[in-house]
VEXVO-917347 format. One record per residue (C-alpha): y, z, x. Coordinates in steps of 0.1 Angstrom, whole numbers, plus 2048, in hexadecimal, padded with zeros to 3 digits. Layout:
<pts>
YZX...
</pts>
This chain:
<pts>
8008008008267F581083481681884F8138008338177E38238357F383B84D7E183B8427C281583E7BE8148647CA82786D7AF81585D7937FC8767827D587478E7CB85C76E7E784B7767DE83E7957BF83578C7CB8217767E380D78E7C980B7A97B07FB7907CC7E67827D77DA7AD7B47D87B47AD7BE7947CD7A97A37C07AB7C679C7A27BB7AC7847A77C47777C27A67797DB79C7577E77827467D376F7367F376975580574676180173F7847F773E79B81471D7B28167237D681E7017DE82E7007BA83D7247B78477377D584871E7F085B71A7D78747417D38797427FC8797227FF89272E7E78AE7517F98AE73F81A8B274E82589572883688771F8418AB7138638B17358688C874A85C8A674386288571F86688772588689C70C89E89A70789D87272C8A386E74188987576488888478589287677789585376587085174387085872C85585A70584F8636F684B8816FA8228876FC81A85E6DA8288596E083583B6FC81A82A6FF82980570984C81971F83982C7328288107348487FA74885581875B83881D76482D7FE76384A7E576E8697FD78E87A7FA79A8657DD7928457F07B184A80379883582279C81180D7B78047FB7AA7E27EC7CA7DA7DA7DD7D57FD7BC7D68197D47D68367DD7F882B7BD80B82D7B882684179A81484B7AC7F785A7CF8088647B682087C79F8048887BB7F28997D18118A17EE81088C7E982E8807DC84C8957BA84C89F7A285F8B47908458C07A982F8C67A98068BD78D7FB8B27917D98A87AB7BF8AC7C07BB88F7BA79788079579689677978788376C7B087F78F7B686F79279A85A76D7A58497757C68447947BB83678579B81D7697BB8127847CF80879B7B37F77787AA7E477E7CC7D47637E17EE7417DB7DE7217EA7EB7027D27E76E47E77F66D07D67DB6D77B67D76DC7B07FB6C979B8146B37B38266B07B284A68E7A485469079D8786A579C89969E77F8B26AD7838D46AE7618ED6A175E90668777A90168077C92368E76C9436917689666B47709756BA76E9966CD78E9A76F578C99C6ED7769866F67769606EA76C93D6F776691B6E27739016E17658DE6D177F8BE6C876F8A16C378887E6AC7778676AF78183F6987848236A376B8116A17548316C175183F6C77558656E87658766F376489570278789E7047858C372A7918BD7237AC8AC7037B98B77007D78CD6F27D48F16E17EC90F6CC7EB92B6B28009336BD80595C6DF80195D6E37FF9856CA7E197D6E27CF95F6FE7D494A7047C09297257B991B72E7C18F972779A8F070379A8FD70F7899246F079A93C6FF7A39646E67A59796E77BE9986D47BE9BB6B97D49B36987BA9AC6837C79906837C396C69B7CD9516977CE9306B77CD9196B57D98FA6CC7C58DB6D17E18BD6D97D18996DE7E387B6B97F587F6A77DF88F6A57D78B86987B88CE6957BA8F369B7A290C6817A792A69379B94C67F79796B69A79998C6897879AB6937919D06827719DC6777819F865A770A096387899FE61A783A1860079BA285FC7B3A0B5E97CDA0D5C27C9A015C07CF9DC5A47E99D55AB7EA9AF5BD7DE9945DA7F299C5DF7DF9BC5DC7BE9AC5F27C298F60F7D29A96077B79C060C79E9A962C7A799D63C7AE9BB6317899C764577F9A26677949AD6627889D26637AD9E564B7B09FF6387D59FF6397EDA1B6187F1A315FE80AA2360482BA335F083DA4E5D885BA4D5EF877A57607869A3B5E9865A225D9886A235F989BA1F605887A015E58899EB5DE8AC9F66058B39E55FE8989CD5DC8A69BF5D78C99C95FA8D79CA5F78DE9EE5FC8D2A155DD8CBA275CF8E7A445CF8DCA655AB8DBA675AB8C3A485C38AFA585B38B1A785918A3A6D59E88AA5A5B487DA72593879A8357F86AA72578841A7256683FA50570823A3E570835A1657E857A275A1853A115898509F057786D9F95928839FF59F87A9DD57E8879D157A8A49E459D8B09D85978A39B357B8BD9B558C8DB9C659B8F89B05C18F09BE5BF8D29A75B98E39895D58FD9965ED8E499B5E88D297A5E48F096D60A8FA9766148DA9686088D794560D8FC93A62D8F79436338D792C61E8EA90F63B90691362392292064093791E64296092166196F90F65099290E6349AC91562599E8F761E97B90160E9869255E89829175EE9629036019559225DE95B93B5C895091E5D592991B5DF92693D5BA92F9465AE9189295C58F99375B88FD95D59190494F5968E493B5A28D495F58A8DD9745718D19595808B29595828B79315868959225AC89591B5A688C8F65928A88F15A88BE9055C68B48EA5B18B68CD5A68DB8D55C68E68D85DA8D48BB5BA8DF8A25B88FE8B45AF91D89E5A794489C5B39598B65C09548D75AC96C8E358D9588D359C9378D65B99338F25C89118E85D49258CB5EF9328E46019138E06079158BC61593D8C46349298D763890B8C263891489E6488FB88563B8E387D6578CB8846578D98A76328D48A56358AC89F6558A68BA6418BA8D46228A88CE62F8848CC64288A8EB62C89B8FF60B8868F66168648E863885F8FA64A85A8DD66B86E8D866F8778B468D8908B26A88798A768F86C88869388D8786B888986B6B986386E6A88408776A18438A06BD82F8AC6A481E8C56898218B767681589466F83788A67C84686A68486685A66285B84764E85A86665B87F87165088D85362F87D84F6248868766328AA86961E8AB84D5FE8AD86660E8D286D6118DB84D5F28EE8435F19078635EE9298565F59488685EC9728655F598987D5DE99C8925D69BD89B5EC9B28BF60D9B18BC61B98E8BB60097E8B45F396C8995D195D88C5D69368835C692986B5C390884E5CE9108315C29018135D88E48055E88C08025F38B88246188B081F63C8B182A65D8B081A6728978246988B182C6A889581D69B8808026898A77F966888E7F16458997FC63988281B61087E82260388284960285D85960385387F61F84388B62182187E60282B8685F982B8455FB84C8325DF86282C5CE8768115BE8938215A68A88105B48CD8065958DD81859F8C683A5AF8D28585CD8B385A5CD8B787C5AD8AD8835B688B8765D588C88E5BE8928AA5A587789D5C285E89F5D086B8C05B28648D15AC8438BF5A282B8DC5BD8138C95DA8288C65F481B8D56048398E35EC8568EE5DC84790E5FF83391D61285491A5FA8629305F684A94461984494962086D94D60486A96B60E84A97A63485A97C62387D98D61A8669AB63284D9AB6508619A365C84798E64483F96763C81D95C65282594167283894B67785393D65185A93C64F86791A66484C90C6518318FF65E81B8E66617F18E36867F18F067B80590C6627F391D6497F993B6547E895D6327DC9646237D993A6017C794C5FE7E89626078029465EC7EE92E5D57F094C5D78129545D481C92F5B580792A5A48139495AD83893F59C83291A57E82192757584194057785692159686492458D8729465AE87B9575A088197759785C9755BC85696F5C48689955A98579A55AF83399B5D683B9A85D184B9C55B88389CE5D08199D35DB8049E85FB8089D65FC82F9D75F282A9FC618816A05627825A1F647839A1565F822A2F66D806A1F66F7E1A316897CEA346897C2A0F67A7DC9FA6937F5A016A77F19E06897F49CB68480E9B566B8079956527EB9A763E8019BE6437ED9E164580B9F463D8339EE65B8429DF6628679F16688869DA66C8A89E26508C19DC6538D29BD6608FA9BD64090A9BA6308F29D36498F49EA64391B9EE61D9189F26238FEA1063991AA1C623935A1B60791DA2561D90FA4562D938A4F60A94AA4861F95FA2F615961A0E62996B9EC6249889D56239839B06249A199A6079A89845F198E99B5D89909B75E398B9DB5E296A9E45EA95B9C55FB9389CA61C92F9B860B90E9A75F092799960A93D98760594196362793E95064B93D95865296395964C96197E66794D98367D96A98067198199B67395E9B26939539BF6829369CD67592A9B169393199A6A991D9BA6919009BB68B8F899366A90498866A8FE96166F91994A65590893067490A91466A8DE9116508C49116698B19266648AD94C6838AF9516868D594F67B8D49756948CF98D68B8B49A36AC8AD9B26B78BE9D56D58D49D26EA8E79EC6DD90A9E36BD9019E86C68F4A0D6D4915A126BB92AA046A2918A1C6BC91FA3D6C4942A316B2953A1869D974A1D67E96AA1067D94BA2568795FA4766E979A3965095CA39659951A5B65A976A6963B97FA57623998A67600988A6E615962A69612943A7C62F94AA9062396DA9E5FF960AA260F944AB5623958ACC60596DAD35EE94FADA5E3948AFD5DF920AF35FB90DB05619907AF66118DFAEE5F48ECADB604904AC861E8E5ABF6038CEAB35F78E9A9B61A8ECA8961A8C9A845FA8C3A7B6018E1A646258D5A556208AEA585F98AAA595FE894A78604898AA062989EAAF63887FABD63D884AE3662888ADD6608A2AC26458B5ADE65C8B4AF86798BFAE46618DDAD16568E7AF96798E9B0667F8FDAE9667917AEA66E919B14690923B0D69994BB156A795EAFD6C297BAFA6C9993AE36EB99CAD36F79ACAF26EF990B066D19A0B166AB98BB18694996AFE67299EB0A659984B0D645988AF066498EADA67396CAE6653957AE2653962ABB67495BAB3673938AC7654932AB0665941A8E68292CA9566990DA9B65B911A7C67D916A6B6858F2A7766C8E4A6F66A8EEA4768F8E2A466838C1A4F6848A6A3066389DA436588C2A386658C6A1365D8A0A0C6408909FC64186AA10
</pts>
């Protein structure tokens, strides 16, 4: 309205301005042009509102609430919501069809009135002139009779592009009543590794210089396409390494498609210290080390991986890491015996070598007692059923479902429908508390297996994801038929999370990045490998020690760590090992291991290793492990452990008491080693062979042996006595030598 109307149309009654809107609107309507076609709010308008990020969860999608008093859903999910809001909120002061130009909606859009966010579109764009032709056609919503989006064609699907190179993408939405669109403009566009590619807001792909391959996703309305693009190097790729299985040759083959040449495999010493860390949680002893650096027979790296897929430290170590992702958490006194119960349970099952689809189904159907049945333990920390569903889909099929529970996944095909129907597996779990404080006996309740849909308030059957629904039997346990389509040897999830989740343990890096985010816009960087590795893993029964072996056992696992000179910008194709630093609780065995010291834990035998320690209340008594990120268990995430290097944790390494405590320990390495006889090149061999699991280069033994000949005085200048000076020459030697990257390091 011009602003010399405003005050007069405030100070007509209520009825009376109804009655002149109505009466502007009919004129507007009628002096509309009779050639323009009708403009389709779901089709035309939520678009228009999505690619300006005007329904974005930093807008007025935020968190359920909105902004400013406008709020909007997440990406136009939910249209008829979004055009109550729009159109019939606050007395429609938003639109103003009798003079569009007027409306809130447009005066905001292109800044001409105050705005939060700023200008979003260009007044007289093609976006402007459609909002402003809906709102001249007097606003109507046409959920109904609409054109419903069928599908959303992205060319070229996949594509080579050479590095700093760059694409134009054309997306195609396809109707129901058969109509084709291009909406390149005005569809949204990301990729997947952004130091890889970028995409502009018009679908142009820039290319980087890391080789690889990219995925970008194209987002329309609620529906996404990817584009798969493969970045060659075009390095020349001869003298690979001998394949010894399918690992090697679908790794192989891909880097000879990109052009990046792999690194050498690596040598013993390297070898044994990395799969001893990789597999038992642990660095190898020097006699280990010693004999295998010995040894000439041909299968002795494929033994070793046997011999330490058998060992107890393996169960320990994977032990450590699954409680932790199934939130074996102690908040109090109360949760001490359920705590030792299912981490005994997990690591039993390990050492076993459980079938992994057993090992799930026992403890999502687990019932009774924890006492009687330990799995039970699980459902003590994770006890709605909502939380039951996210944890489970994320933790065993990869699949992220928290966003699905207010709205459509914004990546994803998942709907508020899907939540509630893996929910409704949950729903039947009944409890009664025990004679033990805190805990509870869980039982199945008798009952129609159902959820309630928060929003629509409509009851939703138990299906799979991207299954039909079920009708399950009062008298049956619901999530027995979970467990029965979990372990499906056709489910398309259960085995490639696991997979992927193992394959990112050794590799540092998953298949699929983030590992327990697998979805069609999101795809693997090698799909041939993932599909491999998955298909392999169902056909040995689910047998996850199968899953180390057939890794570790590679050629591709085997890379050396040191990069050529073409692979060094690589960082999803495997050409070379990629480093990580040893995990908290590992770290502080290797420690121990390397000093002779060892840790106390309260409530726990002597000896007791860090990767053997039941929950995370330990953490608390541990600096080191509070310093260097062991995982509370609060998450199914990985990412609760720190696997970043910091600056405290350089210090605490340099400075810290328990660390000078280790070195100095009575009975240690470092006061046996003074006391020894053996010569001092000897004793120098042993540290390395203890720290590195290989011999000191002649540079590092000459430096260690000037060193350790060096006198020493005390604070007043005088010479310490012999034996005084030979220990702290060899605590300071050791000190050294754990500061090394070498030392904390897996390579």
């Amino acid at each position: 309205m011009p602003l010399k109307h405003q005050s007069f149309f405030q100070s007509v009654s209520h009825t009376g301005r109804v009655i002149l809107l109505v009466g502007l609107l009919c004129a507007r309507v009628a002096a509309a042009p009779a050639s323009a076609p009708p403009v389709s709010f779901v089709n035309d308008v939520i678009p228009v509102l999505t690619k300006a990020g005007c329904n974005s969860g930093a807008c007025h999608a935020k968190a359920g609430q909105g902004q400013n008093g406008f709020q909007l859903s997440l990406l136009g999910f939910e249209p008829q919501e979004d055009y109550e809001h729009l159109v019939k909120e606050s007395h429609g002061r938003r639109v103003f069809a009798a003079s569009p130009d007027q409306s809130l909606l447009l005066m905001k859009a292109v800044n001409r009135v105050a705005h939060g966010g700023g200008q979003r579109l260009a007044e007289g764009s093609e976006p402007y002139r459609l909002l402003r032709t809906w709102l001249q056609q007097g606003m109507i919503f046409d959920r109904d009779t609409a054109p419903k989006l069928v599908s959303l064609d992205v060319q070229p699907p996949r594509k080579t592009i050479k590095v700093k190179g760059e694409q134009q993408l054309k997306v195609t939405a396809r109707y129901s009543d058969g109509r084709a669109r291009d909406v390149t403009q005005i569809a949204l566009y990301e990729a997947n590794d952004r130091a890889m590619a970028d995409a502009s807001e018009t679908g142009r792909v820039k290319i980087y210089d890391i080789p690889g391959n990219v995925a970008v996703m194209v987002r329309y309305q609620g529906l996404a396409a990817v584009c798969n693009v493969s970045i060659p190097l075009g390095a020349p790729v001869k003298n690979l390494p001998p394949s010894k299985n399918f690992i090697d040759e679908l790794v192989f083959a891909n880097l000879k498609l990109i052009g990046v040449p792999p690194s050498p495999v690596c040598d013993d010493a390297t070898f044994i210290r990395r799969v001893s860390l990789d597999i038992a949680g642990r660095l190898p002893t020097v006699a280990e080390a010693e004999a295998f650096l010995a040894s000439s027979e041909p299968t002795k790296r494929d033994k070793l991986v046997d011999a330490l897929l058998t060992s107890p430290d393996y169960a320990d170590y994977f032990a450590n890491k699954w409680t932790a992702l199934l939130k074996n958490k102690r908040d109090g006194v109360n949760d001490i015996t359920a705590n030792f119960a299912f981490h005994s349970w997990v690591r039993d099952s390990l050492l076993a070598n459980k079938p992994y689809d057993q090992l799930v189904r026992q403890l999502l159907a687990a019932t009774g007692t924890i006492e009687g049945n330990p799995p039970v333990a699980w459902y003590k920390r994770v006890k709605q059923p909502t939380e039951q569903l996210e944890d489970v889909a994320q933790l065993f099929l990869g699949v992220r479902m928290q966003c699905a529970q207010c709205h459509h996944h914004p990546f994803e095909r998942w709907s508020q429908h899907d939540y509630y129907s893996m929910s409704a597996f949950f729903s039947q779990i009944g409890r009664k508390p025990t004679a033990t404080a805190g805990e509870d006996v869980i039982f199945h309740k008798r009952g129609v297996a159902q959820a309630e849909n928060k929003k629509t308030k409509l009851p939703v059957k138990p299906a799979g994801l991207g299954e039909p629904t079920l009708d399950i039997p009062p008298d049956e346990d619901p999530r027995l038929r979970l467990a029965d389509w979990m372990g499906n040897k056709n489910n398309p999830f259960f085995a490639k999370s696991l997979v992927n989740r193992y394959w990112k343990h050794f590799f540092k890096r998953g298949l699929i990045e983030p590992e327990d985010d697998i979805r069609e816009t999101n795809p693997a960087s090698n799909p041939e490998l993932l599909d491999a590795l998955a298909k392999h893993f169902v056909e040995s029964g689910f047998d996850l020690k199968a899953v180390v072996r057939v890794i570790t056992q590679s050629s591709t696992y085997q890379l050396s760590a040191t990069p050529n000179q073409h692979n060094g910008v690589d960082r999803q194709n495997y050409s070379h090992f990629y480093p990580r630093r040893m995990q908290a609780e590992v770290l502080l065995d290797s420690i121990d291991q390397f000093t002779g010291a060892k840790t106390d834990f309260a409530d726990l035998p002597a000896g007791t290793r860090a990767i053997a320690l039941p929950d995370n209340s330990y953490n608390r008594g541990s600096a080191f492990l509070k310093v260097f990120g062991r995982p509370e268990g609060a998450s199914v995430c990985e990412c609760e452990r720190a696997s970043s290097a910091s600056l405290a944790q350089s210090l605490h390494l340099m400075n810290a008491s328990d660390v000078k405590g280790k070195l100095a320990a009575g009975g240690g390495r470092a006061e046996r080693l003074a006391r020894d006889d053996k010569p001092a090149a000897a004793k120098i061999r042993e540290l390395y062979l203890a720290a590195f699991a290989r011999e000191p280069h002649s540079h590092e033994q000459t430096v260690a042996e000037e060193y350790l000949a060096k006198p020493r005085e005390d604070a007043q200048g005088k010479p310490l006595p012999p034996d005084q000076a030979r220990r702290i020459a060899y605590e300071d030697l050791l000190w050294a030598l754990i500061n090394t990257k070498e030392f904390l390091y897996n390579h």
